[in-house]
C-alpha positions as CSV (number, residue, x, y, z in Angstrom):
1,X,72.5,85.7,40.4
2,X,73.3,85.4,44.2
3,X,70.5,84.7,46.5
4,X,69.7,87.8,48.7
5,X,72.0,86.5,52.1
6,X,75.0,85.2,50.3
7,X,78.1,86.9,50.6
8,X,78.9,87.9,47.5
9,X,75.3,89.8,47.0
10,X,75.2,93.2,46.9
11,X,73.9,94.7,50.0
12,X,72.6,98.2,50.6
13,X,73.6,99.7,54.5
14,X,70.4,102.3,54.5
15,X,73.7,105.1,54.5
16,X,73.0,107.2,51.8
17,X,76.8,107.8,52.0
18,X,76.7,104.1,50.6
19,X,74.2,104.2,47.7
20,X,76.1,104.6,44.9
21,X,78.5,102.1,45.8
22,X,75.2,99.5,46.4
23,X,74.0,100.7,42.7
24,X,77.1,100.2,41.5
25,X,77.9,96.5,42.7
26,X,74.3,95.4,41.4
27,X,75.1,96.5,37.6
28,X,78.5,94.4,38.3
29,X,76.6,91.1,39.9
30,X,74.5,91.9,37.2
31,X,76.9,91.6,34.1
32,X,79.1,89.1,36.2
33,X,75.4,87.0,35.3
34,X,75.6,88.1,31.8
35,X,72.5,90.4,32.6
36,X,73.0,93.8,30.9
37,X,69.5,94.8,30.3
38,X,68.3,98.1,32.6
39,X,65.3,96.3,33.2
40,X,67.8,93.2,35.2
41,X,69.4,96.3,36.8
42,X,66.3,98.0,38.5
43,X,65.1,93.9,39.1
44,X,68.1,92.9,40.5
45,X,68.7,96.6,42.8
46,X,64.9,95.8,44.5
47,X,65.7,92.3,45.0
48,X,68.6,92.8,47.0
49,X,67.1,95.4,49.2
50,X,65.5,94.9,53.1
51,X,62.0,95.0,52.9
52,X,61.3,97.9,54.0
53,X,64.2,99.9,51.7
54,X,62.2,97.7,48.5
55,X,58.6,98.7,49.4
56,X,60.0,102.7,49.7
57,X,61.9,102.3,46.6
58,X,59.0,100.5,44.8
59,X,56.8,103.8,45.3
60,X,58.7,105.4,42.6
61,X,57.0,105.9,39.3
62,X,60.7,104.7,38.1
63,X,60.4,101.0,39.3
64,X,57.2,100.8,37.3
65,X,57.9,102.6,34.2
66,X,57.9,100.3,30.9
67,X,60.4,100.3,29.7
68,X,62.4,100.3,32.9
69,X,65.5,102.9,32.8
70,X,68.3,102.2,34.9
71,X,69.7,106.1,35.1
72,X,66.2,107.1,35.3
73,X,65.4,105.0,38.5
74,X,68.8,105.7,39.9
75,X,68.6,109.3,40.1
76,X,64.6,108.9,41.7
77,X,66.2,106.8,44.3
78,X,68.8,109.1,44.8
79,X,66.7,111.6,45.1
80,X,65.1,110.1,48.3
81,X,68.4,109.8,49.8
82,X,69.9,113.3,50.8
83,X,73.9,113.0,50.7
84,X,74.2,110.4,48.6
85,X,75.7,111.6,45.9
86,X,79.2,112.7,45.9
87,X,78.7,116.2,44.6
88,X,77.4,118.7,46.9
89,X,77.8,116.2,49.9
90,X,79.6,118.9,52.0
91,X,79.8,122.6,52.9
92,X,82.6,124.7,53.6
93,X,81.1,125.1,56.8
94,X,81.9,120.9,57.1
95,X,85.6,121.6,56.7
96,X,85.7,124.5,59.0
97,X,84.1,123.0,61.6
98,X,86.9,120.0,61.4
99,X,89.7,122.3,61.3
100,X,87.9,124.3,64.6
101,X,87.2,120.9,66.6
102,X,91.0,119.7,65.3
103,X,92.5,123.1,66.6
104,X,91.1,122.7,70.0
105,X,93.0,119.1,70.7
106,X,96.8,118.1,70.3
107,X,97.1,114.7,68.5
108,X,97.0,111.8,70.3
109,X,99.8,109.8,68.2
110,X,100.3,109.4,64.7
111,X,96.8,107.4,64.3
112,X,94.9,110.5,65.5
113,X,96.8,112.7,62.6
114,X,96.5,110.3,60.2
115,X,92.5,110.6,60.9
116,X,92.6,114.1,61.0
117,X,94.4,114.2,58.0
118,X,92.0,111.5,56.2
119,X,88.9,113.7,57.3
120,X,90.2,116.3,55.8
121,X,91.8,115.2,52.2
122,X,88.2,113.4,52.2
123,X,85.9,117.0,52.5
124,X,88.6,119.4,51.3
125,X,89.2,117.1,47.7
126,X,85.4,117.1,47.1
127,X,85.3,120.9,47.7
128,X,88.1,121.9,45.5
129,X,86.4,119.4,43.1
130,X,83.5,121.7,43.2
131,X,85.3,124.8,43.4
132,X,84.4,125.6,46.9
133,X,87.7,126.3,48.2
134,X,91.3,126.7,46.2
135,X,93.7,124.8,46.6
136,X,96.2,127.3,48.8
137,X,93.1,127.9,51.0
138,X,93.1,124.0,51.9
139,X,96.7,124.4,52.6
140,X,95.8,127.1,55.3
141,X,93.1,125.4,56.4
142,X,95.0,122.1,57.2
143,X,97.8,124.0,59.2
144,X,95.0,125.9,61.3
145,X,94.1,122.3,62.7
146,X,97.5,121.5,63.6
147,X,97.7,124.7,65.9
148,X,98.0,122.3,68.8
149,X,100.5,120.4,67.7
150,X,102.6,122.9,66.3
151,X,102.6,124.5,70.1
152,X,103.6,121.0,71.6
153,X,106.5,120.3,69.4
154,X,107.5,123.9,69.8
155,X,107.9,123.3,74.1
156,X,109.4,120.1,73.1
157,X,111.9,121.3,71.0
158,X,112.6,124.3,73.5
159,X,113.5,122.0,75.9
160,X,115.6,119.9,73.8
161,X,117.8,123.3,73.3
162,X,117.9,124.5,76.9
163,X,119.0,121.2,77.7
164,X,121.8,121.5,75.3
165,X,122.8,124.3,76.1
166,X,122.8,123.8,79.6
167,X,124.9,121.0,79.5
């Protein structure tokens, strides 16, 4: 096993948004070792912690239960981490509130679409995943953040045909 500060160790940010990916890449260092006990697994997740994220985590019943149980003590740590589990991680109201802040600014370039457009796949997948929001309403959505946009391209084009015709 990796020592706690080499590279290839797992390492957990304190995001819950990154949990699952930390739990995840301790049962693959894990099996990489040719440890596949859930005991190794909850060992192996509280050694790689900070100190402080280890003594928390080491509160739970879970880390002390005999037998330890891997899904068992993953789902009490999860549990102490509000949004980090992919389900239920966002609201409608999260999407709207993208869409209203998008509406209200014209794109930059194509980097600032593109991150609009990331945002947006990112919340409005996981919603229709959940049945939040159908897939035609995502569709509307989208286009009500490019109202800017649409209104820029419009003046551009209008003077591309007065110009023409001008001429």
């Amino acid at each position: 096993m990796p020592s706690r500060t080499d590279k290839s160790a797992p390492s957990f940010s304190g995001n819950p948004k990154d949990l699952e990916d930390y739990l995840e890449d301790v049962v693959r260092v894990c099996q990489d070792c040719g440890k596949n006990d859930e005991k190794d697994f909850v060992e192996a997740a509280l050694h790689y912690l900070s100190a402080d994220d280890r003594e928390a985590w080491k509160t739970l019943p879970q880390s002390k239960a005999s037998p330890l149980k891997w899904t068992a003590f993953k789902d009490a740590v999860m549990a102490i981490y509000p949004g980090s589990q992919t389900k239920g991680r966002y609201e409608l109201t999260d999407l709207e509130n993208l869409v209203a802040d998008q509406s209200h600014k014209a794109p930059r370039d194509l980097a600032a679409l593109g991150e609009y457009t990331r945002s947006f796949k990112k919340i409005g997948t996981l919603l229709e995943e959940e049945k939040v929001v159908s897939a035609s309403e995502l569709s509307r959505l989208y286009v009500k953040g490019l109202v800017r946009i649409f209104a820029r391209l419009s003046v551009v084009v209008w003077k591309f045909v007065t110009q023409i015709t001008v001429s």
